[in-house]
Backbone as CSV, one residue per row, in Angstrom:
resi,resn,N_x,N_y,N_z,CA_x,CA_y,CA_z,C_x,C_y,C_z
1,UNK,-21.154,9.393,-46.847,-20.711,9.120,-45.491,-19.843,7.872,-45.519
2,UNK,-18.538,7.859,-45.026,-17.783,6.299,-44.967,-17.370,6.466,-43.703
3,UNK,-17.410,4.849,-43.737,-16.997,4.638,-42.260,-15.665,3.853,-42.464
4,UNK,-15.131,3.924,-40.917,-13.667,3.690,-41.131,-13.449,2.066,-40.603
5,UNK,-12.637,1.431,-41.426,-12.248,0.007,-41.527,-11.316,-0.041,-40.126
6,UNK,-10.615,1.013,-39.310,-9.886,0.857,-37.586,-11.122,0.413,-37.008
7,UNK,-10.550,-0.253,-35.567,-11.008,-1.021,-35.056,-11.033,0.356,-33.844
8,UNK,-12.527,0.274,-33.555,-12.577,1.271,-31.933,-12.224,0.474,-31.102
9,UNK,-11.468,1.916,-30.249,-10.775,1.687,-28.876,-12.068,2.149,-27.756
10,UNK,-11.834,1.088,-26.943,-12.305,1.596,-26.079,-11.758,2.772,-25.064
11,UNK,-12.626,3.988,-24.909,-12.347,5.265,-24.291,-11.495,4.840,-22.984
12,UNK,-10.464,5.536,-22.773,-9.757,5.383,-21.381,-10.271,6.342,-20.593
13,UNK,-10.448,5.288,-19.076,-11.246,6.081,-18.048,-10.362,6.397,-17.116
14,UNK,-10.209,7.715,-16.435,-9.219,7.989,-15.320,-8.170,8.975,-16.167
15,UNK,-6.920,9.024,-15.004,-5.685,10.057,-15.021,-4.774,9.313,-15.458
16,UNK,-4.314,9.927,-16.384,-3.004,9.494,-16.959,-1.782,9.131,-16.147
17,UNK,-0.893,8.326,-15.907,-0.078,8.188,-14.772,1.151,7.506,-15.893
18,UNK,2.513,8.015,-15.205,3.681,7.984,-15.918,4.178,6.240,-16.117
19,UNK,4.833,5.443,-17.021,4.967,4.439,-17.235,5.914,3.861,-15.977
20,UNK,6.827,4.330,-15.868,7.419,4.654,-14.574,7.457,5.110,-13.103
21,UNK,7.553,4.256,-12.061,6.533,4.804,-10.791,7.746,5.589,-10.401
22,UNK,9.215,5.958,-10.970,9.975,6.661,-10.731,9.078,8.451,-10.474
23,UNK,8.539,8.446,-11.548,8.044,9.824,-12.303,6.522,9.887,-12.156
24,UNK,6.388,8.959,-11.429,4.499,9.153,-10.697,4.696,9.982,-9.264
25,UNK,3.370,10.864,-9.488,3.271,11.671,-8.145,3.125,10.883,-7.118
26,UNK,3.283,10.846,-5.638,3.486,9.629,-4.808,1.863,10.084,-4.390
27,UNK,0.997,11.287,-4.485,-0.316,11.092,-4.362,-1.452,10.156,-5.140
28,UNK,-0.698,9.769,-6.096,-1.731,9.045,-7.267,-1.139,7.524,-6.851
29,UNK,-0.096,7.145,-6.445,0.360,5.816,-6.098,-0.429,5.902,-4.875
30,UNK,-0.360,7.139,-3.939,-1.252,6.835,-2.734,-2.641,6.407,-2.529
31,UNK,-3.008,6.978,-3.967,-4.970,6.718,-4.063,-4.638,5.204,-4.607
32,UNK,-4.193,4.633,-5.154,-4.407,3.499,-6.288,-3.820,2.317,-5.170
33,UNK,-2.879,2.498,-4.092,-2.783,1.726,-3.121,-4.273,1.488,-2.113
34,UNK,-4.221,2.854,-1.512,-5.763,3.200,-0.752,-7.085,2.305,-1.911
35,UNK,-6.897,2.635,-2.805,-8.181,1.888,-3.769,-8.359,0.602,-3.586
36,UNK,-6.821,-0.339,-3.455,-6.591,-1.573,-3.795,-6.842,-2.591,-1.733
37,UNK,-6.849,-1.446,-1.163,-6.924,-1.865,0.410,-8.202,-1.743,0.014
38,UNK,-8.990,-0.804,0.126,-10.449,-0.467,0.263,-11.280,-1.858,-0.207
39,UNK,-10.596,-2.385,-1.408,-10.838,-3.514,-1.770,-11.050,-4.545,-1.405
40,UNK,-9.659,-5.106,-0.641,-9.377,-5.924,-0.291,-10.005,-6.022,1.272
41,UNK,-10.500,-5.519,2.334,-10.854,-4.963,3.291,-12.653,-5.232,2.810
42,UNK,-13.110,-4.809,2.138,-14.209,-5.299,2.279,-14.858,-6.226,1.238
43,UNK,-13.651,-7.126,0.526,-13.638,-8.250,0.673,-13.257,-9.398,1.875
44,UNK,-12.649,-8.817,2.431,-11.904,-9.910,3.688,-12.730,-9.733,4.860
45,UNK,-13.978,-8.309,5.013,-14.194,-8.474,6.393,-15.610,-9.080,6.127
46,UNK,-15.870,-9.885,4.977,-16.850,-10.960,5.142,-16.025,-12.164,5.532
47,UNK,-15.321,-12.864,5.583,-14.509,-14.023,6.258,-14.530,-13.846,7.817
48,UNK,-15.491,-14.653,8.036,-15.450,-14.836,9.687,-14.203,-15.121,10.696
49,UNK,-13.843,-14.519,11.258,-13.131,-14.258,12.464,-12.829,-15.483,13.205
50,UNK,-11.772,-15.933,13.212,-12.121,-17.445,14.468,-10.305,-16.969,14.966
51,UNK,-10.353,-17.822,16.396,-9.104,-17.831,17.073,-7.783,-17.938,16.551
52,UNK,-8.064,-19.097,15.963,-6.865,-19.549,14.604,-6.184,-18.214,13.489
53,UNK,-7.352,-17.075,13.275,-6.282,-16.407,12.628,-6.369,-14.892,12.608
54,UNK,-6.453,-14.407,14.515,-6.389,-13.808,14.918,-4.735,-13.128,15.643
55,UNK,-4.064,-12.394,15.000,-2.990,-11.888,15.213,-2.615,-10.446,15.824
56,UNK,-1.293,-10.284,16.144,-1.381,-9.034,16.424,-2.023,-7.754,16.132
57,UNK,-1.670,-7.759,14.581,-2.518,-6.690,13.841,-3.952,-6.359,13.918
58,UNK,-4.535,-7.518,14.531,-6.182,-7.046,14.837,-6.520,-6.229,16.325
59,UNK,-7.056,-5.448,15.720,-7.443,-4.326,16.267,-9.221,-4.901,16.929
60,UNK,-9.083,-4.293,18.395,-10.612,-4.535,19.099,-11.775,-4.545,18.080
61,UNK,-11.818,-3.090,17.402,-12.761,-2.522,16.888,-12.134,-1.544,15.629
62,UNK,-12.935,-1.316,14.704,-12.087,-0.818,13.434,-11.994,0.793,14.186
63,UNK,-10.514,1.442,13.558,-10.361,2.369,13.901,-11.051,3.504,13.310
64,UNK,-11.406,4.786,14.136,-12.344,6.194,13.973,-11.426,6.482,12.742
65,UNK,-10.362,6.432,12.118,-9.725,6.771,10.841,-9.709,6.081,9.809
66,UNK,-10.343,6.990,8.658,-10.013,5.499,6.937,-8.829,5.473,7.008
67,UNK,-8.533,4.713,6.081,-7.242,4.116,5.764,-7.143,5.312,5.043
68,UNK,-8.013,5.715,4.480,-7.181,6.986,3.263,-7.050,8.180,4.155
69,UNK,-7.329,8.211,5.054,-6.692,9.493,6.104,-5.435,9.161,6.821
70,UNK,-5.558,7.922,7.248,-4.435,6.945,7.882,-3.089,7.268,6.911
71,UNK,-2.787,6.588,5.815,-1.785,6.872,5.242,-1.316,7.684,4.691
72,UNK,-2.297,8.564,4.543,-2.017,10.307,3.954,-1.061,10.565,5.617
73,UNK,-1.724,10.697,6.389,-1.240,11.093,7.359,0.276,10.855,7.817
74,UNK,0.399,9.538,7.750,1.687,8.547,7.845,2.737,8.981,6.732
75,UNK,2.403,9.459,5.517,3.254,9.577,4.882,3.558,10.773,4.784
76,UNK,2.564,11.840,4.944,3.135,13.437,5.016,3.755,13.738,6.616
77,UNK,3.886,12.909,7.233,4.655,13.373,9.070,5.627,12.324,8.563
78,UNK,5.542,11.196,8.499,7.153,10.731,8.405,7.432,10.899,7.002
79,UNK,7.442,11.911,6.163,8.140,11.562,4.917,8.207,10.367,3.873
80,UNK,7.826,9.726,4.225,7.902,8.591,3.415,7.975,8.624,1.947
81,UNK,8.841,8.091,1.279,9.522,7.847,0.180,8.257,6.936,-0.942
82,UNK,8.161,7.385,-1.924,6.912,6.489,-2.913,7.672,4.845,-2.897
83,UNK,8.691,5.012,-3.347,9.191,3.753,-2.924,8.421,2.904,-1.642
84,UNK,8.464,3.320,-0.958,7.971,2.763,0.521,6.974,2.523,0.774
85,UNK,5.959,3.110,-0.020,4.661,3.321,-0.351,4.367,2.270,-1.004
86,UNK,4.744,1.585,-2.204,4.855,0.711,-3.303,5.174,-0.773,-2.984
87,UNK,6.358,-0.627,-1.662,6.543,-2.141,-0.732,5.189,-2.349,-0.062
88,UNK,4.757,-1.292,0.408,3.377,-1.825,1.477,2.771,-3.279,0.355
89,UNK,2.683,-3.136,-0.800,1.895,-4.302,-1.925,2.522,-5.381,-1.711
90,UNK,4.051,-5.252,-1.422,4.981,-6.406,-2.277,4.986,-6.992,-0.407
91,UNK,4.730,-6.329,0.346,4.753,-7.089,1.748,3.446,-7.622,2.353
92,UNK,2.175,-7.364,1.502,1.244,-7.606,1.365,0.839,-9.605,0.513
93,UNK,1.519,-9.245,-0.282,1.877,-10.280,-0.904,2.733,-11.533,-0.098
94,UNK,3.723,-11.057,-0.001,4.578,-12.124,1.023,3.942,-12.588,2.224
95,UNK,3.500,-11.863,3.045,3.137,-11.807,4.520,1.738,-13.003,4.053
96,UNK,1.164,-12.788,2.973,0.008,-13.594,2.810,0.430,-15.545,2.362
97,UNK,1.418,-15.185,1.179,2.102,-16.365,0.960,2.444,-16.788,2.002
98,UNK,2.968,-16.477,2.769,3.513,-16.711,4.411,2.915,-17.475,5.260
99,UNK,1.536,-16.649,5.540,0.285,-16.966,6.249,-0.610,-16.713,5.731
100,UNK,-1.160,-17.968,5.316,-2.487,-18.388,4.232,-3.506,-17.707,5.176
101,UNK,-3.975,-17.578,6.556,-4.652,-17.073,7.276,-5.002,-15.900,7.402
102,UNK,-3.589,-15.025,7.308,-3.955,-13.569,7.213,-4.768,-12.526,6.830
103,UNK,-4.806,-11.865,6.792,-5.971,-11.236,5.561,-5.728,-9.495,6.151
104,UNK,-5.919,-8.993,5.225,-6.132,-7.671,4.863,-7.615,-6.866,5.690
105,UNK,-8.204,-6.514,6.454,-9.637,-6.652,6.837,-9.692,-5.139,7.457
106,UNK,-10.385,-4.622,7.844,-10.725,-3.451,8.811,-10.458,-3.209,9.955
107,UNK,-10.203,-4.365,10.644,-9.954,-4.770,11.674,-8.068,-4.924,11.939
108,UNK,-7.872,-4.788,10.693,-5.821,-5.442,10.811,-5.114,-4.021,9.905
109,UNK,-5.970,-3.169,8.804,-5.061,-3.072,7.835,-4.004,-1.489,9.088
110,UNK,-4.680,-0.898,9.696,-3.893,0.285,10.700,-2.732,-0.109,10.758
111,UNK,-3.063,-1.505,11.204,-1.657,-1.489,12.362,-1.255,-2.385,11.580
112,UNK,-1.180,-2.952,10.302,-0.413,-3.728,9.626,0.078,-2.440,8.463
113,UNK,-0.440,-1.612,8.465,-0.370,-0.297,7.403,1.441,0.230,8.213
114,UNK,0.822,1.164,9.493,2.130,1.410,10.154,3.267,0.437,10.661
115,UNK,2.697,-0.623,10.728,4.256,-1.530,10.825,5.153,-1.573,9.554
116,UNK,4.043,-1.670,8.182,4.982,-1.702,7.235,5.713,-0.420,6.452
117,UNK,5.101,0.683,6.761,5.601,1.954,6.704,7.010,2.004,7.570
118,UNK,6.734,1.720,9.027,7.860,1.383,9.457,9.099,1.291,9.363
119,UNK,9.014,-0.139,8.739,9.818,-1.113,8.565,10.192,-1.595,7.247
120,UNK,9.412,-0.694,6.510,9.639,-0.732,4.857,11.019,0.954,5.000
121,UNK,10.632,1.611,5.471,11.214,3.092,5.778,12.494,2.726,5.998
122,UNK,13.063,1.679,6.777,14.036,1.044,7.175,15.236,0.353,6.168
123,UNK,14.160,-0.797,5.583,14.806,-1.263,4.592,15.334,-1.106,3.600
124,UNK,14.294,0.775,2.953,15.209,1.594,1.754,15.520,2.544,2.000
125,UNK,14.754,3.348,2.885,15.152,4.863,2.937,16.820,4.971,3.516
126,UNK,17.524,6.071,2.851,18.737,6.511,3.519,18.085,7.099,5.160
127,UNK,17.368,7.450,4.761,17.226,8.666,5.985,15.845,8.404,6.521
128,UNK,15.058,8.243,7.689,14.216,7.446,8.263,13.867,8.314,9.357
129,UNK,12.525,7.921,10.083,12.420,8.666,11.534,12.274,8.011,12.333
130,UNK,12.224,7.696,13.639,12.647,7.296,14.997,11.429,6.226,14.656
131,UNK,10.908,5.132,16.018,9.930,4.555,16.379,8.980,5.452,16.986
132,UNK,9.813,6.192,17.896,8.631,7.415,18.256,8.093,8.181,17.891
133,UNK,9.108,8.760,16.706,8.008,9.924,15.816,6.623,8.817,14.776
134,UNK,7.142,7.585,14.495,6.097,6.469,13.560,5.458,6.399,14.810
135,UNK,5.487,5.903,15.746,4.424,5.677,16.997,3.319,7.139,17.069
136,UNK,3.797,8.298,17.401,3.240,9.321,17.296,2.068,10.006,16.008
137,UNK,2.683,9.214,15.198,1.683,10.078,13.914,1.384,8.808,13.700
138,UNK,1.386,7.458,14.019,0.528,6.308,14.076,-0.830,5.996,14.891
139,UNK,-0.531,6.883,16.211,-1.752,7.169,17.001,-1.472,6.106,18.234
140,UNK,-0.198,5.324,17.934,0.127,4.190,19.015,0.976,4.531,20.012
141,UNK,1.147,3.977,21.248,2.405,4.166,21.514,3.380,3.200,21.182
142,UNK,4.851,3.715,21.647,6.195,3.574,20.973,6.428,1.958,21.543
143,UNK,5.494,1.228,22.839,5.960,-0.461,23.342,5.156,-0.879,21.904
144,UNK,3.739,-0.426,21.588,3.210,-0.904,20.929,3.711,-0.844,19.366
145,UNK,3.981,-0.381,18.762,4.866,-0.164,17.626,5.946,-1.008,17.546
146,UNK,6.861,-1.303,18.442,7.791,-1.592,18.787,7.632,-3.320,18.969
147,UNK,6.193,-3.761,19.520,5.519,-4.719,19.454,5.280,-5.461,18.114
148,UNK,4.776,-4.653,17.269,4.381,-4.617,15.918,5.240,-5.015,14.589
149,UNK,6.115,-3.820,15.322,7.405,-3.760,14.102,7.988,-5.774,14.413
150,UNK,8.616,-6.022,14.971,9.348,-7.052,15.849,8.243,-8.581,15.309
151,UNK,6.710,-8.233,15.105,6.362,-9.513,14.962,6.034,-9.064,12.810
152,UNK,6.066,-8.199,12.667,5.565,-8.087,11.431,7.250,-8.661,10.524
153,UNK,8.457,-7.978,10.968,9.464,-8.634,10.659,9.346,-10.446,10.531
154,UNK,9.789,-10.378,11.616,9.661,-12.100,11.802,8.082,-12.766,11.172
155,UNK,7.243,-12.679,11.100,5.825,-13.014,9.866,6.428,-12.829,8.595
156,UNK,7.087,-11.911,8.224,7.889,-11.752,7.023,9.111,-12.307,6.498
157,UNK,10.040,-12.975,7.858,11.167,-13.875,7.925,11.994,-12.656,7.370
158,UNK,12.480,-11.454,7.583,13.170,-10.402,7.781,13.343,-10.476,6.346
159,UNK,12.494,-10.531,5.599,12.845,-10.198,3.743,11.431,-8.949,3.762
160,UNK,12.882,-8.048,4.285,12.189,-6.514,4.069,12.631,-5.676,2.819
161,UNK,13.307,-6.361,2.323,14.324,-5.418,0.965,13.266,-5.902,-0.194
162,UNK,13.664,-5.061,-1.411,13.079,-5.292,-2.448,14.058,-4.401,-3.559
163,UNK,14.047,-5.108,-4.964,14.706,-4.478,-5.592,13.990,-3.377,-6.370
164,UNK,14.277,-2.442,-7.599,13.578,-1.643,-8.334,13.041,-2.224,-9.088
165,UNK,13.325,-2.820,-9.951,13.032,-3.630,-10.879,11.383,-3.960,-10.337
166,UNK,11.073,-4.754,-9.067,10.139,-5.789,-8.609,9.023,-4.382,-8.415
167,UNK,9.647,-3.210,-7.862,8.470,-2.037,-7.300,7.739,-1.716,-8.785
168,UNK,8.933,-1.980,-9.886,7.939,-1.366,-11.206,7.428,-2.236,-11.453
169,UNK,7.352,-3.789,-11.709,6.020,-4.331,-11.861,4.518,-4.665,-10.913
170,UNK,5.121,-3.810,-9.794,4.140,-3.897,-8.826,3.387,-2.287,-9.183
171,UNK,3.985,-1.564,-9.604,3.251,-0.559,-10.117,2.551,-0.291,-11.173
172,UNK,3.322,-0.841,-12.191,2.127,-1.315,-13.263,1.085,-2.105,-13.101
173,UNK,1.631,-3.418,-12.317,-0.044,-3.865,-12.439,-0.950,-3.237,-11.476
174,UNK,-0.587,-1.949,-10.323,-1.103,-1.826,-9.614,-2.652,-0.942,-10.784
175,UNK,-1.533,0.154,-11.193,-1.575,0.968,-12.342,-3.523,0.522,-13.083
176,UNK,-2.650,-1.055,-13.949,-3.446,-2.448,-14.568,-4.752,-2.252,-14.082
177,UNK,-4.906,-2.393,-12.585,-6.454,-2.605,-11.788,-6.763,-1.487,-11.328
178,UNK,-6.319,-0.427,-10.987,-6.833,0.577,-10.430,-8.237,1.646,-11.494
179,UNK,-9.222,2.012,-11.181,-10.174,2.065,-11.576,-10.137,4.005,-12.065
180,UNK,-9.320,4.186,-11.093,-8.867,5.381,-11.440,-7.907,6.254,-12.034
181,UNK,-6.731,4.913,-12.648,-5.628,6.016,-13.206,-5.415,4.845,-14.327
182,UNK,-4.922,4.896,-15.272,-4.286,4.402,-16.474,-2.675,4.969,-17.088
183,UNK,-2.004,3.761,-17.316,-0.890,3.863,-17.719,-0.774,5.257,-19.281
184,UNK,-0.119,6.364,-19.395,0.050,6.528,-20.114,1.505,6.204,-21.371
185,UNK,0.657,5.628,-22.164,1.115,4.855,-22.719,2.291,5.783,-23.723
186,UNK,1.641,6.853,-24.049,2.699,7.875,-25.072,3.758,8.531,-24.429
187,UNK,4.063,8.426,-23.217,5.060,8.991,-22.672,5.001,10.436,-21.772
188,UNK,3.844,10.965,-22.098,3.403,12.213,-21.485,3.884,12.813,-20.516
189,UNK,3.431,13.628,-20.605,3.603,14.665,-18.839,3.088,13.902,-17.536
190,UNK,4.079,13.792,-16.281,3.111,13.076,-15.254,1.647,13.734,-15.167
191,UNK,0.819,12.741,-14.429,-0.116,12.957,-13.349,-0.032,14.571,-12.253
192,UNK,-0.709,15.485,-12.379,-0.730,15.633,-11.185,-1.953,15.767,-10.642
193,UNK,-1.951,14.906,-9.307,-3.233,14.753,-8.579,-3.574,15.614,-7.675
């Protein structure tokens, strides 16, 4: 019996996903986003609530919809582009650098979800849908959206663009932490989820 002088790998857990978020299914970017809220959300809705950093985006009471029904939803009625999908992180990021206060929570991510669908839709897509059709399959109406869009811009200081370059390292490391998919590393066949 000999044993071998290689060093074991540890087994990779999860779906293979393309090195490139060009060539990733926009359902597997959708779970690994949804994963990374789910996260962040019930980490943040232990941080107590005070006046000081209570904003538009908070919602009375958490909404009758997950987030993972929420953005499935949002993205199969308005189309939304994986690209667009991939800014929700990188505006996540900013909006926080921004305002140290903010937070991600149960209470904010809806209506901070559809503003940036929005208004991310805006900034790359050629081709986009109204405020009313995003108001409509948002569950809001079109003052309120319209409300939303207007302060989530300005919280952001109108740096709604992003280049390619920045979406692929936001996809890899999304890729990095997600518990469910792993980079395939050999080049393979996409994901399909």
């Amino acid at each position: 019996m000999s044993t071998s002088t290689a060093p074991a790998t540890a087994p990779t857990v999860g779906t293979p996903v393309p090195l490139l978020f060009d060539n990733c299914p926009i359902e597997a970017i959708m779970t690994m986003i949804i994963e990374l809220i789910d996260r962040l959300t019930t980490h943040n809705d232990n941080i107590p609530l005070s006046h000081a950093n209570l904003t538009r985006f908070h919602s009375r009471a958490v909404p009758g919809i997950s987030v993972s029904d929420y953005v499935r939803r949002i993205v199969k009625y308005a189309s939304i582009e994986k690209a667009v999908v991939l800014l929700v992180l990188v505006y996540i990021d900013r909006i926080c650098d921004l305002h140290n206060t903010f937070t991600i929570s149960s209470l904010t991510s809806h209506r901070f979800l559809i503003s940036a669908l929005t208004a991310g839709s805006k900034a790359v897509s050629d081709i986009y849908c109204t405020n009313t059709h995003f108001a409509k399959v948002g569950g809001i109406t079109l003052q309120e959206l319209n409300l939303l869009e207007v302060e989530f811009c300005t919280m952001m200081h109108w740096r709604l663009a992003c280049n390619h370059s920045l979406l692929q390292q936001y996809y890899v490391n999304l890729v990095r932490t997600s518990p469910s998919f792993y980079l395939d590393e050999q080049g393979g066949v996409p994901a399909v989820v």
